[in-house]
Backbone as a printed PyTorch tensor [residue, N CA C, xyz], in Angstrom:
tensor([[[ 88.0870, -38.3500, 180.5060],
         [ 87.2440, -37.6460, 181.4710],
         [ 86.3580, -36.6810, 180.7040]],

        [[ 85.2970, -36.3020, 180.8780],
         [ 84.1090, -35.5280, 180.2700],
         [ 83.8170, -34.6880, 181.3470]],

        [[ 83.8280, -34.6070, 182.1510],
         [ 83.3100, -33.5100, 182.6740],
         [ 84.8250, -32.1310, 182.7590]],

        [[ 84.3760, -30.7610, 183.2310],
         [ 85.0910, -29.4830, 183.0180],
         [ 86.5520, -29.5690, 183.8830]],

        [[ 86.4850, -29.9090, 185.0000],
         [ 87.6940, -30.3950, 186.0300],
         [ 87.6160, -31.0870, 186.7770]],

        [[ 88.8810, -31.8140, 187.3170],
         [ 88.7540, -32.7490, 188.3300],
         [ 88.7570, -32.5620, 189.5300]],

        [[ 87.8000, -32.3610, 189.8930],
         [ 87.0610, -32.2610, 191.6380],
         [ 85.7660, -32.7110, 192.0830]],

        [[ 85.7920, -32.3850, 192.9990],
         [ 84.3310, -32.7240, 193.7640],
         [ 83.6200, -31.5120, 193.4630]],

        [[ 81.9470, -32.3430, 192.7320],
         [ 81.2190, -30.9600, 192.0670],
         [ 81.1150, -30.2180, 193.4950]],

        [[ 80.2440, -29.2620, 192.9390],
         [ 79.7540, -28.1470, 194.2580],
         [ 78.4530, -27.6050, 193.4050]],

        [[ 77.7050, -26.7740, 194.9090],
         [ 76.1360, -26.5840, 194.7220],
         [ 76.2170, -25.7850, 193.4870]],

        [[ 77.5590, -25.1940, 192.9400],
         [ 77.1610, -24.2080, 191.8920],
         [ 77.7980, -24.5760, 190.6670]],

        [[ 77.4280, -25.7110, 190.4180],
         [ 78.2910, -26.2070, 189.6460],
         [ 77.1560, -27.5730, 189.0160]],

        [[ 76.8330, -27.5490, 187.4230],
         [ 76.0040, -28.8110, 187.0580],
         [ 76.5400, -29.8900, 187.1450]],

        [[ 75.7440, -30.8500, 187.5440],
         [ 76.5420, -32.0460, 188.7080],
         [ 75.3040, -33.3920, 188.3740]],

        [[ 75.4950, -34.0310, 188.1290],
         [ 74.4920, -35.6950, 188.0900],
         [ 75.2100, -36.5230, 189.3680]],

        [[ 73.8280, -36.8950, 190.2140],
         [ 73.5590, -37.5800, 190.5270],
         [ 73.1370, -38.9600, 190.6930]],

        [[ 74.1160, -40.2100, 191.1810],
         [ 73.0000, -41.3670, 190.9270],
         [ 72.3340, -42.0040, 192.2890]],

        [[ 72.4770, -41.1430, 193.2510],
         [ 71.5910, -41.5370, 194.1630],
         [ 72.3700, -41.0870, 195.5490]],

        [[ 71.5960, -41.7280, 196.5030],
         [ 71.9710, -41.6690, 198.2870],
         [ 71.9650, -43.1870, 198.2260]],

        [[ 73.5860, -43.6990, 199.0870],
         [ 73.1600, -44.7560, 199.5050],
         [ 74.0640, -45.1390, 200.7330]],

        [[ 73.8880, -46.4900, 201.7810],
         [ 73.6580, -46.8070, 202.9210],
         [ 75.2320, -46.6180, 203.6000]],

        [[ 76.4540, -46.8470, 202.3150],
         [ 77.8990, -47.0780, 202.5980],
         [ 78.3650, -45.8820, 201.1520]],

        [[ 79.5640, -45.9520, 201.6990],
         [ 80.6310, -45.5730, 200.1740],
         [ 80.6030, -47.0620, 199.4720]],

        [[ 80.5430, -48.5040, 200.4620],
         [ 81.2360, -49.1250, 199.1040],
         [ 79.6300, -49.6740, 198.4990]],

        [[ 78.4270, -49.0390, 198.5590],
         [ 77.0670, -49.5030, 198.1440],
         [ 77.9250, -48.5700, 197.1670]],

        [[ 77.7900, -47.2830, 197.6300],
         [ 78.0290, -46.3260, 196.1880],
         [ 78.9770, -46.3300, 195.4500]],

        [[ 79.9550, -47.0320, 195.6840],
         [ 80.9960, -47.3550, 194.6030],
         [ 80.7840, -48.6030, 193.8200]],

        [[ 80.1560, -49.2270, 194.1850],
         [ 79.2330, -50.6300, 193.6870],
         [ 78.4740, -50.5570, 192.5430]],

        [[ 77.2790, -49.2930, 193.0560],
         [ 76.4240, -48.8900, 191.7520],
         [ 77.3150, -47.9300, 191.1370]],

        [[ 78.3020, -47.2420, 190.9170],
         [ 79.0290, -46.8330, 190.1310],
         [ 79.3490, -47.4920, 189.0650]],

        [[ 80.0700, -48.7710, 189.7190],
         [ 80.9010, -49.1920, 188.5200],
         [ 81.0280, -49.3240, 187.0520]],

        [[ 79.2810, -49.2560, 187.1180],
         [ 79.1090, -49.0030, 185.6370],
         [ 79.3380, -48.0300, 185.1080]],

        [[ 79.4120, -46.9170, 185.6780],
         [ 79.5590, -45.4610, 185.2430],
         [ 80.7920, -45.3620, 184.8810]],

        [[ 81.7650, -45.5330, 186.2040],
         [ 83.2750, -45.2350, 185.8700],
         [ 83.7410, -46.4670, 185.0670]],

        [[ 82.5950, -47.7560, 184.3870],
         [ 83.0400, -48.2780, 182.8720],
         [ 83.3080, -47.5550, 182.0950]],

        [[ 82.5240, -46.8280, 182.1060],
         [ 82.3960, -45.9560, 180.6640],
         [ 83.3240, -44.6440, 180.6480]],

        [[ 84.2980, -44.5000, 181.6810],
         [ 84.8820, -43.1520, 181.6200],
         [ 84.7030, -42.1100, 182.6800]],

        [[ 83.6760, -42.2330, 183.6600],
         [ 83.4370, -41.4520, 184.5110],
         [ 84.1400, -41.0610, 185.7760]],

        [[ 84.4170, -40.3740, 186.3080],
         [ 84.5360, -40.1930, 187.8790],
         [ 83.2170, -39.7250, 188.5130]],

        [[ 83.5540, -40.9770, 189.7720],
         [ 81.9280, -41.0030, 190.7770],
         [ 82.4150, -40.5570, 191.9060]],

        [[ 82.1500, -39.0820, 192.6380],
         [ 82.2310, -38.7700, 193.7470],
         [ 81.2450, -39.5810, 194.8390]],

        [[ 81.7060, -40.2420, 195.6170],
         [ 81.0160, -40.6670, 196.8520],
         [ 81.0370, -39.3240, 198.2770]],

        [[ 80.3160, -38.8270, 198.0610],
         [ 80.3830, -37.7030, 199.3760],
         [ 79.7180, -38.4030, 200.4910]],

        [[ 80.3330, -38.2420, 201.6980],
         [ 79.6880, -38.6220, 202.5930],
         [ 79.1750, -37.9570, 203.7070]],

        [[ 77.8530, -38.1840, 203.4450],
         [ 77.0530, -36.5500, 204.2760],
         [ 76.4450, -37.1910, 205.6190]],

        [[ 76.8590, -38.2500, 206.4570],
         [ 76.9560, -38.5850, 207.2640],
         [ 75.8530, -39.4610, 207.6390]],

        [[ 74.2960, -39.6120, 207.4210],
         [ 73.8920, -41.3730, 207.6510],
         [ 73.8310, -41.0500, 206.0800]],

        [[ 74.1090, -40.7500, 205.2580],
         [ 74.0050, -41.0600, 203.7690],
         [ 75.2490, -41.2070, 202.9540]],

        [[ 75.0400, -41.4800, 201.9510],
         [ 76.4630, -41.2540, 200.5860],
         [ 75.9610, -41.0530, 199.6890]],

        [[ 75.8950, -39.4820, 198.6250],
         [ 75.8410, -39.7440, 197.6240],
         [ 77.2090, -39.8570, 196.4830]],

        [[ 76.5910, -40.6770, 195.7450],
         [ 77.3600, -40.3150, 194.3320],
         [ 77.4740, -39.3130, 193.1460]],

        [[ 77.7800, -38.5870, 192.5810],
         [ 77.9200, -37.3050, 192.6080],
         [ 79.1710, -37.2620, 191.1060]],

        [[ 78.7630, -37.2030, 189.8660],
         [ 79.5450, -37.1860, 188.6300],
         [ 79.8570, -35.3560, 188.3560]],

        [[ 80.6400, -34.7660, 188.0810],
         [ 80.8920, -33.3140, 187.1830],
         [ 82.4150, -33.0620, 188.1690]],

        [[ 82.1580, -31.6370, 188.0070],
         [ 81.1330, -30.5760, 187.5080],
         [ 81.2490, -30.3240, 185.9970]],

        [[ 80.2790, -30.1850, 185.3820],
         [ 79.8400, -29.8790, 183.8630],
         [ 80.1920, -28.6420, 183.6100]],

        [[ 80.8930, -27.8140, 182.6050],
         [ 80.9980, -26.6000, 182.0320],
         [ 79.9720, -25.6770, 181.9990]],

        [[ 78.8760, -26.0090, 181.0750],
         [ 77.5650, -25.9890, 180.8820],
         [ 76.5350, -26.7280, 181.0100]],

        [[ 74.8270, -26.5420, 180.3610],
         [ 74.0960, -27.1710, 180.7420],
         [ 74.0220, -28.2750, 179.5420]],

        [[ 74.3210, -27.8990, 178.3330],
         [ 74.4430, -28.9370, 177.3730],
         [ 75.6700, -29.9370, 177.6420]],

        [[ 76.6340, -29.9410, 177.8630],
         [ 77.2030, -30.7560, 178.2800],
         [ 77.3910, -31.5220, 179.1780]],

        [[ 76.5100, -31.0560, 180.2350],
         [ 75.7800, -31.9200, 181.4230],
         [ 74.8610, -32.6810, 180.9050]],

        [[ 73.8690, -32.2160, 180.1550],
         [ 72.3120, -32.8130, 179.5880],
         [ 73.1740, -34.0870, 178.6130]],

        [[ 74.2340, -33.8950, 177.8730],
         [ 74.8710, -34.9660, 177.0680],
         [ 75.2760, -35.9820, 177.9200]],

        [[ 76.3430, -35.5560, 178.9000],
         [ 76.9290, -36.3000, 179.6770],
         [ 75.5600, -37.0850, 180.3220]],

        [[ 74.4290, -36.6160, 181.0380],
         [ 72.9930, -37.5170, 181.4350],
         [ 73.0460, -38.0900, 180.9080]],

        [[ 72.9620, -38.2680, 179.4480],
         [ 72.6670, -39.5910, 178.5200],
         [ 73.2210, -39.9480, 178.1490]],

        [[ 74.1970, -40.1520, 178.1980],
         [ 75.6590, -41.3280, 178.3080],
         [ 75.6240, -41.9870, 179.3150]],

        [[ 75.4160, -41.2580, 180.7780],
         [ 75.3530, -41.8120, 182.1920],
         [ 74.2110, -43.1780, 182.4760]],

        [[ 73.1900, -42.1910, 181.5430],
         [ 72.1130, -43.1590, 182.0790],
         [ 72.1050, -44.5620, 181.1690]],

        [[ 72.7120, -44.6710, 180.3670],
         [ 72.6820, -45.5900, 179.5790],
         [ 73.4370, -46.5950, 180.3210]],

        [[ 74.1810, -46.1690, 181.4400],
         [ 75.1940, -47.1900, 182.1620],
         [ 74.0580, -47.0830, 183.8420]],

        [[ 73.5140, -46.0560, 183.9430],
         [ 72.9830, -46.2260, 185.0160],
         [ 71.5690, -45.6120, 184.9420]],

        [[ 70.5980, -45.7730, 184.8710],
         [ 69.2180, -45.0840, 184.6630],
         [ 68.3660, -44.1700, 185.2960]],

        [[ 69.3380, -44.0510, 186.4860],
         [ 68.2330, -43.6720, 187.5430],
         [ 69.0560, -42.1830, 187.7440]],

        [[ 70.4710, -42.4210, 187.3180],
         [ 70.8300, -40.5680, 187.3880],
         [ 70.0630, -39.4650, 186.8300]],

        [[ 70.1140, -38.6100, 188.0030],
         [ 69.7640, -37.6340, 187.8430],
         [ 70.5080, -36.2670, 187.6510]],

        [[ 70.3620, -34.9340, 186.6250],
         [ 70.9100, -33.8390, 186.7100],
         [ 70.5850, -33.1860, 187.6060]],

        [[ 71.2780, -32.2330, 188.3800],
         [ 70.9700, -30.8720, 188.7640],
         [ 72.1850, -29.7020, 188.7900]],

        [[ 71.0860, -28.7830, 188.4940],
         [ 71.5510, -27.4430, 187.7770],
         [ 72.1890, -26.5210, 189.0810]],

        [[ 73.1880, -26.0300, 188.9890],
         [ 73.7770, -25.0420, 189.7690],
         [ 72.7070, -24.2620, 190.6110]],

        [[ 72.9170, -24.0700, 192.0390],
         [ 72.1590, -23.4760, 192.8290],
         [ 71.7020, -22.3170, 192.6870]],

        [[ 70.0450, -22.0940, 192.8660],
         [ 69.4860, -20.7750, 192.2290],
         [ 69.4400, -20.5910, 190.8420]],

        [[ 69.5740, -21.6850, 190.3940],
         [ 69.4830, -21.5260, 188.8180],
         [ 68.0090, -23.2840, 188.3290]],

        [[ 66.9180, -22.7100, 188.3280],
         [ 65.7640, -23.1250, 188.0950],
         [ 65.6040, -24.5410, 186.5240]],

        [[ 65.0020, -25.4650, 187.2870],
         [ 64.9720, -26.8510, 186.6380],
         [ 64.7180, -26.2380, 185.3750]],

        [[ 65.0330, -27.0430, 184.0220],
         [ 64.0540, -26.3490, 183.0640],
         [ 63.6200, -27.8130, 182.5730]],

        [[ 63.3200, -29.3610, 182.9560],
         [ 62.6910, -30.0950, 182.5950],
         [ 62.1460, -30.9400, 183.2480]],

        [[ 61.7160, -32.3220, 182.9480],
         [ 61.6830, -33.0070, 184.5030],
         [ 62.9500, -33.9740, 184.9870]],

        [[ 63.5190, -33.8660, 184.0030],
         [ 65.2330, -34.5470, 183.8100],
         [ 65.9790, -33.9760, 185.4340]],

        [[ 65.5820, -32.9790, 185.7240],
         [ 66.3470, -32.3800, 186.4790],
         [ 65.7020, -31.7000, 188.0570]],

        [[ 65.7550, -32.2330, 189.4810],
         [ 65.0020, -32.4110, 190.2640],
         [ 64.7250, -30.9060, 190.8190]],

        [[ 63.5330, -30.6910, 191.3040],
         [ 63.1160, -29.3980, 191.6910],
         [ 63.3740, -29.1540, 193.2150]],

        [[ 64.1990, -30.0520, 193.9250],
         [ 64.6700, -30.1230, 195.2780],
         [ 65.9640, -29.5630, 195.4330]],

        [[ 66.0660, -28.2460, 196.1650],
         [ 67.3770, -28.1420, 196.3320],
         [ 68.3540, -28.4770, 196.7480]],

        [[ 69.5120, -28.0920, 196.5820],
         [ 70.7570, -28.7050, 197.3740],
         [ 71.0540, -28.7070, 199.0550]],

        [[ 71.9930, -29.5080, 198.9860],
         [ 71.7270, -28.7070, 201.2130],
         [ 72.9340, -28.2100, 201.1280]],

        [[ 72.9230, -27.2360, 202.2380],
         [ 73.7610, -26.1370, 202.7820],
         [ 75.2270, -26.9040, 203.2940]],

        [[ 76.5060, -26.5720, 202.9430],
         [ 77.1670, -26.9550, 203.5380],
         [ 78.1410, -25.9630, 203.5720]],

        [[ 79.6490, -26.2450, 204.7090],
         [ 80.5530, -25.3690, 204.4850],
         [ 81.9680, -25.8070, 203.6570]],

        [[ 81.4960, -27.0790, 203.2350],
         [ 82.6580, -27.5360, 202.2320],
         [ 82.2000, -28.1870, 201.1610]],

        [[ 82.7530, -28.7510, 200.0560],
         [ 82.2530, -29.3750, 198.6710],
         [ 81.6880, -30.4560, 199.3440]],

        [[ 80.4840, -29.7710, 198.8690],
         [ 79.2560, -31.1760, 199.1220],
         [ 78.2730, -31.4740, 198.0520]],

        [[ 77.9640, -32.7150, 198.1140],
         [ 76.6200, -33.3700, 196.8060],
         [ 75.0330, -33.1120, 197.5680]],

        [[ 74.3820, -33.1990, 196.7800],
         [ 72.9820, -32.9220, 196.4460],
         [ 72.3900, -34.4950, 196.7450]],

        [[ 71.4640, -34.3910, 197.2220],
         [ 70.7840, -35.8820, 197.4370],
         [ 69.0780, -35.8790, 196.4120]],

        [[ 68.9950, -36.5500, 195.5880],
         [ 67.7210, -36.8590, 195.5740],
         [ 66.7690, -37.0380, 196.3280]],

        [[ 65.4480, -36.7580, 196.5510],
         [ 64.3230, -36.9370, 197.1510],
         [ 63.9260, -38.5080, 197.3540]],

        [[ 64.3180, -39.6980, 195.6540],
         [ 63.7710, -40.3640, 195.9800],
         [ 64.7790, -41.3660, 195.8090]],

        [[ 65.0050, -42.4850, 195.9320],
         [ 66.1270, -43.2720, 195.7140],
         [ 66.1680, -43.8490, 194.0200]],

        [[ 67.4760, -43.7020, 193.4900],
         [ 67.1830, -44.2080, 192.3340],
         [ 67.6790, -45.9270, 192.3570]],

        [[ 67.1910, -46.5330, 191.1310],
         [ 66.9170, -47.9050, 190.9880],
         [ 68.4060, -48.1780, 191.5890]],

        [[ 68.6840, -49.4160, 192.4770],
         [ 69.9350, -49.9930, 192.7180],
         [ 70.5200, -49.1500, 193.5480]],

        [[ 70.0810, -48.1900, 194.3740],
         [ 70.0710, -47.6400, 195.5240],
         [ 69.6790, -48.4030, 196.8470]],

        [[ 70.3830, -48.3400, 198.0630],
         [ 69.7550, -48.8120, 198.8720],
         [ 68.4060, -47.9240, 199.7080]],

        [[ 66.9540, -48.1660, 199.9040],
         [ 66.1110, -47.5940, 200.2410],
         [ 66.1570, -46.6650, 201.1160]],

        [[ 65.5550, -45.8820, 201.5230],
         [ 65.5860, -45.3330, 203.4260],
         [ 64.4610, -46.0430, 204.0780]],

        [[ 65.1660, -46.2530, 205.1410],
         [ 64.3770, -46.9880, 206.0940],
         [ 62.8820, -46.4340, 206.2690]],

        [[ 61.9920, -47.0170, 206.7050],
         [ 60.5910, -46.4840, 206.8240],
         [ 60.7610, -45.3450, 208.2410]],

        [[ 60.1910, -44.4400, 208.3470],
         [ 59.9010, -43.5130, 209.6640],
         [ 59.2020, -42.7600, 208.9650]],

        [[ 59.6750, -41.6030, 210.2420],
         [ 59.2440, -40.2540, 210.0700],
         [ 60.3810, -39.5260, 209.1160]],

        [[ 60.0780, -38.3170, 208.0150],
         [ 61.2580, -37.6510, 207.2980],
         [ 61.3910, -36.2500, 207.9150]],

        [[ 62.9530, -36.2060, 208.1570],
         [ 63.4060, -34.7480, 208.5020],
         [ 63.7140, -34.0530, 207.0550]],

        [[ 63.9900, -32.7110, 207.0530],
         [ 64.7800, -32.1850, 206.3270],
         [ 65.8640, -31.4230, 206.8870]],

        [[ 67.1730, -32.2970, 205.8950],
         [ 68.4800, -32.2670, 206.5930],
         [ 69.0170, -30.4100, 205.6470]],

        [[ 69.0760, -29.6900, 206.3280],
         [ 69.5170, -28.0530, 205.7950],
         [ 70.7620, -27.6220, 205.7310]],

        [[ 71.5340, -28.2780, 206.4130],
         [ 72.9530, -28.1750, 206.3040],
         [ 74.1460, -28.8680, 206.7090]],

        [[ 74.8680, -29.3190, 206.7780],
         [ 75.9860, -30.3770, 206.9320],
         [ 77.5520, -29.9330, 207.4150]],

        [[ 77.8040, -29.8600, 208.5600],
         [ 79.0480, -28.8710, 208.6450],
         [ 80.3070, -29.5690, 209.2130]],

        [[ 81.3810, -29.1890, 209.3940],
         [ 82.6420, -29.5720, 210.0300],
         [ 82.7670, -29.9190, 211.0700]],

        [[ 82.6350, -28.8320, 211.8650],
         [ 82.3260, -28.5790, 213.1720],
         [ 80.6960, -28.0180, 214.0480]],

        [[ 80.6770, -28.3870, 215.3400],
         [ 79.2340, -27.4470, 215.6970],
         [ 79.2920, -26.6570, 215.7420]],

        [[ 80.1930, -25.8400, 215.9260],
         [ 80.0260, -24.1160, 215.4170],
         [ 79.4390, -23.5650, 214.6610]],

        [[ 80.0020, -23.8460, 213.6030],
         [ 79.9260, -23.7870, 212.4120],
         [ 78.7870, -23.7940, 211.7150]],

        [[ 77.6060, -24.4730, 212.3660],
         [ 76.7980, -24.5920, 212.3980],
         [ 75.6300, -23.9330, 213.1400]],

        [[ 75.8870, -22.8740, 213.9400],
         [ 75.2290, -22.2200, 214.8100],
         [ 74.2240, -20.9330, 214.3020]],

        [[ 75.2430, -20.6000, 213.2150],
         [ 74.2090, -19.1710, 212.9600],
         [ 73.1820, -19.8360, 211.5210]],

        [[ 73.5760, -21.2910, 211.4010],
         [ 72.6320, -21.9330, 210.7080],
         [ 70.7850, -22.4900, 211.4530]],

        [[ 71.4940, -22.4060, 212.9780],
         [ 70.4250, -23.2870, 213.6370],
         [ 69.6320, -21.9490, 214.3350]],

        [[ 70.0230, -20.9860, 214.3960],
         [ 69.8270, -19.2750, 214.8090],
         [ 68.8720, -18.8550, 213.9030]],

        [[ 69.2170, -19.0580, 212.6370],
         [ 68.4070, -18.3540, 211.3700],
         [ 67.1170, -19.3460, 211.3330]],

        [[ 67.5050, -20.6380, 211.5780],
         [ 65.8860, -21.7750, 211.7460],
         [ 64.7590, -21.1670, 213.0590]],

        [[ 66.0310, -21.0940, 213.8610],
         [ 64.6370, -20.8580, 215.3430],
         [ 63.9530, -19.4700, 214.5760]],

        [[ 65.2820, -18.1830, 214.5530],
         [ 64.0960, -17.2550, 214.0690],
         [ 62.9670, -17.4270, 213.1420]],

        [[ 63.0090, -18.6470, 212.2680],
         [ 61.9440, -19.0920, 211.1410],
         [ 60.8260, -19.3180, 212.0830]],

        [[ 60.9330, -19.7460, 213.3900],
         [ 60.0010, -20.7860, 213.9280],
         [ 60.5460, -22.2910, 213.8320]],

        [[ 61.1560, -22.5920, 213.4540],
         [ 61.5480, -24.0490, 213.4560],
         [ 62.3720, -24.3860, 215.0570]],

        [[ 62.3470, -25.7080, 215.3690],
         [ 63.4560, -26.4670, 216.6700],
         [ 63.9600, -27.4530, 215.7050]],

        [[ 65.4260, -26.5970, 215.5370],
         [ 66.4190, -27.4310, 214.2080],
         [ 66.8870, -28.3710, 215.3750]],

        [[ 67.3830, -29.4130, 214.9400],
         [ 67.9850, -30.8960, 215.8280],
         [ 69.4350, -30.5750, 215.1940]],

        [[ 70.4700, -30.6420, 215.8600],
         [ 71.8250, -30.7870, 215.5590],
         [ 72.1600, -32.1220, 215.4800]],

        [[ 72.7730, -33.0260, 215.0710],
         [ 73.2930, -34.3320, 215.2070],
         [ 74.9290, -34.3010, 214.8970]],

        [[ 75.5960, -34.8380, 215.4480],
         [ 77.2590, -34.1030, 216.0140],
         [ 77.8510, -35.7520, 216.3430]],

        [[ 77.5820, -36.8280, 215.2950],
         [ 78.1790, -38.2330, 215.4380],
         [ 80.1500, -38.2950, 215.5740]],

        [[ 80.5170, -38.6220, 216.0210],
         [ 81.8170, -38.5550, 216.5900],
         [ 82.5660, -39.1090, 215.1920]],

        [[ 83.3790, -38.2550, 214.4270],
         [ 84.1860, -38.5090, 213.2490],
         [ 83.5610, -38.4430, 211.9530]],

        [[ 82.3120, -37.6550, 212.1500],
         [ 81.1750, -37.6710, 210.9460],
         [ 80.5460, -36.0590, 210.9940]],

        [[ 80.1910, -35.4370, 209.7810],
         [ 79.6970, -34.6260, 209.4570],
         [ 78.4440, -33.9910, 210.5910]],

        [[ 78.5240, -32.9280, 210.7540],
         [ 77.3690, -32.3180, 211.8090],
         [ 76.0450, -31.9670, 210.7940]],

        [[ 74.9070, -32.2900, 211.1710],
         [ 74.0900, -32.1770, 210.5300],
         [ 72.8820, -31.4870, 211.1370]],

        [[ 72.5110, -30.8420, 210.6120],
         [ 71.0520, -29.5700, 211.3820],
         [ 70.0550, -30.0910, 210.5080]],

        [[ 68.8060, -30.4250, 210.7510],
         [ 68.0690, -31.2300, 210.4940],
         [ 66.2030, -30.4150, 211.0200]],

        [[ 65.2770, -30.3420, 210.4080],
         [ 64.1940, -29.8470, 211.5070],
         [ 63.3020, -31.1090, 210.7120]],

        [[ 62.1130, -31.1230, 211.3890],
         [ 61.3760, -32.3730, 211.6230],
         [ 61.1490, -33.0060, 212.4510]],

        [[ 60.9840, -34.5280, 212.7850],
         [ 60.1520, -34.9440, 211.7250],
         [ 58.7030, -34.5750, 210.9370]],

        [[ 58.4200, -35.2050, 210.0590],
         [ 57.0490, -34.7250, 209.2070],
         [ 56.9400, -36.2390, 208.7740]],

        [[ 55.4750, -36.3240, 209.4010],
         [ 54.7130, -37.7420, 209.0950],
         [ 53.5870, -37.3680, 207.8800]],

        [[ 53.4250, -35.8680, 207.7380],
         [ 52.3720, -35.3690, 207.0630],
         [ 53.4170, -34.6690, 205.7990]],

        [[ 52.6730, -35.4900, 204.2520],
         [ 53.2700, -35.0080, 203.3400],
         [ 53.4280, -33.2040, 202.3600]],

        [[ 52.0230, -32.9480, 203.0640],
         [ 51.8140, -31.4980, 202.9110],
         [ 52.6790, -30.5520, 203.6280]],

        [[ 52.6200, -31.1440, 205.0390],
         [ 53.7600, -30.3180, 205.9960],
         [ 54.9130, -30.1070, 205.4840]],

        [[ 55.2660, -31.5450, 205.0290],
         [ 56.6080, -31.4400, 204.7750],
         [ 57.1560, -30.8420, 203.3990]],

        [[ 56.1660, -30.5650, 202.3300],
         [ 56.3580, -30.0530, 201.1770],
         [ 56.3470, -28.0560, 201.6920]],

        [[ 55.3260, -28.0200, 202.4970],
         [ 55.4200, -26.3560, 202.7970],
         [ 56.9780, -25.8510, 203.3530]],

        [[ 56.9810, -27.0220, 204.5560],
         [ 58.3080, -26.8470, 205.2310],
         [ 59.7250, -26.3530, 203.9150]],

        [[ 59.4150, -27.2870, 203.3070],
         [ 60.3680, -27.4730, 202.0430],
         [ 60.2920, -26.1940, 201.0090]],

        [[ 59.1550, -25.9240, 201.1010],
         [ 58.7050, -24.1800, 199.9380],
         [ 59.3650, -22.9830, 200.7210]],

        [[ 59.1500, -23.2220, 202.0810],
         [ 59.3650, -21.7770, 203.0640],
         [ 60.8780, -21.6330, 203.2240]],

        [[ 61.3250, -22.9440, 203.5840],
         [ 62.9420, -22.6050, 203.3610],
         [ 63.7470, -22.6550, 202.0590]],

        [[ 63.1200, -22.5520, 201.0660],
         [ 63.1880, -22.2400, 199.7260],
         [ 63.3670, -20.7490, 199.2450]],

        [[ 62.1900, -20.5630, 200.2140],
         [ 61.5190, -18.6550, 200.1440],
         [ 62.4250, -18.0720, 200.4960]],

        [[ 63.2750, -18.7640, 202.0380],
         [ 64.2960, -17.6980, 202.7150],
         [ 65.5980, -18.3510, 202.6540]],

        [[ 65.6670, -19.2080, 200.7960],
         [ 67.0650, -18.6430, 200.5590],
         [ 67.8090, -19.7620, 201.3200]],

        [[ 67.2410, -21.0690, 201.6770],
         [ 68.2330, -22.3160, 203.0940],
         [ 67.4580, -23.3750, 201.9020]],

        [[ 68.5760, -24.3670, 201.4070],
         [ 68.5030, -25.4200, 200.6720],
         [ 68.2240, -26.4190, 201.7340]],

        [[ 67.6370, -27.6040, 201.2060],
         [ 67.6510, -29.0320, 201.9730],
         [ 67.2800, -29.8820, 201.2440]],

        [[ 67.0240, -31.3510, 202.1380],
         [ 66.8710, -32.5780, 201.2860],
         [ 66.3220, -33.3170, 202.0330]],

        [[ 65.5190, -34.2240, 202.2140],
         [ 64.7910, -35.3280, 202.6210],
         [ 65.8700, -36.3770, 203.2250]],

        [[ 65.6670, -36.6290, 204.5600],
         [ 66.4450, -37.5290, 205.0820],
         [ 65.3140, -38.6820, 206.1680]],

        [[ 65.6320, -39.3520, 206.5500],
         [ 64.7250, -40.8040, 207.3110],
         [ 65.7600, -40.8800, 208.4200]]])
């Protein structure tokens, strides 16, 4: 094992990514190459998604090592750096993590190779992911005061998800994405 301990990374914690995809067993599929080589692949399941999800890393050099070992089995992983702690290449995505109240993974923006796609629509950005709807309330409180009408989605045996959108317009949706940046609320691109 290479990475610092055995768990499910978390937002504060350097963590590679190899994508969002449609099932756990898509994402245990494109794993396999990874956990060839030695790895453990967290499949988190953030409810219409799964990512896969390798660490948590000690540091950033031993994350940046561990990347290139990874990618040599899988290409399209991506690093990211502990929350509030700023990309320093393009190795490592400038999209933050989403909000949750338990160990949760980070989704890429875009799908990496051998990922299954997202469907064509309109894109929300999904802000937080919770247990229960409660739980979720002074999350959807802090959006309205933004100005936003956050959407709750509350699927029966699946993760609650607060969501605002859609955005058919790519500018919108990049500001949307800067402002809740500004005030401190992570998210991620969802279809």
């Amino acid at each position: 094992m290479r990475t610092s301990e055995s768990r499910v990374p978390l937002r504060s914690d350097y963590r590679i990514t190899l994508g969002t995809f449609s099932s756990e067993t898509a994402a245990q599929n494109a794993a396999a190459p990874v956990q060839g080589i030695g790895y453990t692949v967290y499949p988190i399941d953030l409810g219409a998604q799964v990512v896969a999800q390798i660490g948590p890393f000690a540091d950033e050099q031993s994350a940046r090592q561990a990347l290139a070992d990874v990618q040599r089995a899988y290409p399209g992983a991506v690093l990211y750096p502990p929350r509030n702690q700023p990309a320093t290449d393009s190795t490592t995505p400038a999209t933050p993590a989403p909000t949750t109240d338990t160990p949760a993974a980070t989704a890429p923006t875009t799908n990496a190779p051998g990922t299954t796609p997202a469907p064509s629509g309109p894109t929300y950005l999904q802000v937080g992911a919770f247990d229960r709807v409660e739980s979720a309330q002074n999350l959807v409180q802090q959006l309205r005061d933004l100005g936003y009408a956050p959407t709750v989605n509350a699927p029966e045996g699946k993760k609650v998800t607060v969501l605002v959108g859609p955005y058919a317009n790519p500018d919108a949706l990049t500001r949307t994405e800067a402002r809740l940046a500004t005030n401190g609320l992570d998210s991620f691109r969802v279809r």
